[in-house]
C-alpha positions in Angstrom: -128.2 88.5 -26.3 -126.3 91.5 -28.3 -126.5 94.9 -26.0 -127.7 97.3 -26.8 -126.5 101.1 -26.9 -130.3 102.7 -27.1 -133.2 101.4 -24.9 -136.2 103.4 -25.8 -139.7 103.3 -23.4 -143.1 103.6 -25.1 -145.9 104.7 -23.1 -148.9 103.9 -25.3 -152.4 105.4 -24.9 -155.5 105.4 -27.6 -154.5 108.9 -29.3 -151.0 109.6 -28.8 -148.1 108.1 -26.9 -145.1 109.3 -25.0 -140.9 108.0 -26.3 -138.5 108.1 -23.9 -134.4 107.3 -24.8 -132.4 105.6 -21.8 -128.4 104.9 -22.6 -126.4 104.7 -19.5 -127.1 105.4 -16.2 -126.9 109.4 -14.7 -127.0 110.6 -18.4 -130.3 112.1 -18.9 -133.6 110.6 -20.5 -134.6 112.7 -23.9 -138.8 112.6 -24.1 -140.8 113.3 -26.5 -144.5 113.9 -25.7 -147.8 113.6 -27.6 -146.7 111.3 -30.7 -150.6 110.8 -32.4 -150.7 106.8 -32.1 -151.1 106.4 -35.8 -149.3 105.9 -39.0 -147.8 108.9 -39.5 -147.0 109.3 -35.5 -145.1 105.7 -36.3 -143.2 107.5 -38.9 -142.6 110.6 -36.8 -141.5 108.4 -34.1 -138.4 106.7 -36.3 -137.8 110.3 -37.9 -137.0 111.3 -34.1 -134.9 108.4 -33.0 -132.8 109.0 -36.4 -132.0 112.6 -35.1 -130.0 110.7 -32.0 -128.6 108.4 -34.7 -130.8 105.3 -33.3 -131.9 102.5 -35.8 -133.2 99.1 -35.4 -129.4 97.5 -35.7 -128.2 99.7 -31.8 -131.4 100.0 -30.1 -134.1 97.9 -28.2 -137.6 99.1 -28.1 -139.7 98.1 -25.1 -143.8 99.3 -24.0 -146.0 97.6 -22.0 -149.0 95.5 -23.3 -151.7 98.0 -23.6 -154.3 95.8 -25.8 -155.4 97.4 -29.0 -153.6 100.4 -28.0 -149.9 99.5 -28.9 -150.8 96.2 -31.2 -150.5 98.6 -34.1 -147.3 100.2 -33.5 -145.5 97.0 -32.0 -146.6 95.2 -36.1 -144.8 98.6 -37.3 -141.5 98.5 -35.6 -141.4 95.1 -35.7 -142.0 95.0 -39.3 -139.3 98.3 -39.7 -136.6 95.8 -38.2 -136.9 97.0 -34.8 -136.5 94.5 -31.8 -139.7 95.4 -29.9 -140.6 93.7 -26.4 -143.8 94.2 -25.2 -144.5 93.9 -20.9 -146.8 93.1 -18.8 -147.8 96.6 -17.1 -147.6 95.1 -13.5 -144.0 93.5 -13.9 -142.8 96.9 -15.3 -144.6 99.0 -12.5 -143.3 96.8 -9.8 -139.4 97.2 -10.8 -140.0 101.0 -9.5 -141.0 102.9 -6.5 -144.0 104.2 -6.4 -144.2 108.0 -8.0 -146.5 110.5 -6.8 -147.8 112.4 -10.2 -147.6 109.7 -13.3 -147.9 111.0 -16.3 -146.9 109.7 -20.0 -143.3 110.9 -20.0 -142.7 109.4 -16.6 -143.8 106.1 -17.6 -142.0 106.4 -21.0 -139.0 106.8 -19.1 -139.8 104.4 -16.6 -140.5 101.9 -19.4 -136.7 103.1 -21.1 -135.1 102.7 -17.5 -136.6 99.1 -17.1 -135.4 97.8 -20.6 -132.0 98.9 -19.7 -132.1 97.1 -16.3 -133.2 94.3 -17.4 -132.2 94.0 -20.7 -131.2 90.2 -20.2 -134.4 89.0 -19.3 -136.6 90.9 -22.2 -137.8 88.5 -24.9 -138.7 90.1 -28.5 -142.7 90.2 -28.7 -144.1 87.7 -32.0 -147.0 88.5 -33.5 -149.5 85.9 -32.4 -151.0 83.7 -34.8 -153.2 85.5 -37.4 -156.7 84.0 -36.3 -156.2 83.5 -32.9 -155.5 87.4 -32.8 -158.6 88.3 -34.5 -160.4 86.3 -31.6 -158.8 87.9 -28.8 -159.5 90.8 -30.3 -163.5 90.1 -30.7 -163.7 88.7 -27.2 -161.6 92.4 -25.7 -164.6 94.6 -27.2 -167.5 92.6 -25.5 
């Protein structure tokens, strides 16, 4: 697996999301709070990892599997190029100490941190097949 020079930590919610940038251990995490988890917040989000001079060809993108929540923006960056991993939440949580007050920047970061560390072991997410999607998504809103 290439390294990577950028490892960048989603933490998805329904409205907005939270983008954290992770390059090397004791340099410090960039955040960016409150990204609206649509269209143009996609676009906002590659606008502001352009401003750090991160593409899809030095960087690895990682959030954790949130359901509906980040299915939309893990088709977008994976679509824009971008290798995208998505997590199980309980792995991720489980490679950290416990933190007092969570909140969406600290679990962006955390999410960043944990791509860095184990960078080796993160597959890139696939799309699952088309109509086996749309039936896990019916059977999620029952």
């Amino acid at each position: 697996m290439k390294k990577n020079l950028f490892f960048i930590g989603l933490d998805i919610a329904k409205a907005d999301f939270a983008a954290s940038i992770y390059q090397i251990p004791g340099q410090p995490i960039i955040t960016k709070e409150a990204i609206p988890n649509d269209r143009k917040g996609f676009e906002m989000l590659l606008l502001w990892l352009n401003d750090y001079h991160i593409d899809k060809k030095n960087c690895r993108i990682c959030m954790e599997a949130t359901g509906v929540y980040s299915q939309a923006i893990a088709y977008y960056l994976l679509f824009q190029g971008f290798p995208v991993s998505v997590e199980p939440p309980l792995k991720v949580k489980r490679a950290f100490d416990p933190v007092g007050h969570k909140t969406d920047p600290v679990d962006s970061k955390q999410i960043a941190e944990y791509a860095y560390r184990f960078q080796d072991e993160l597959t890139s997410w696939k799309p699952r097949d088309e109509i086996l999607e749309k039936i896990r998504q019916l059977l999620s809103v029952r």
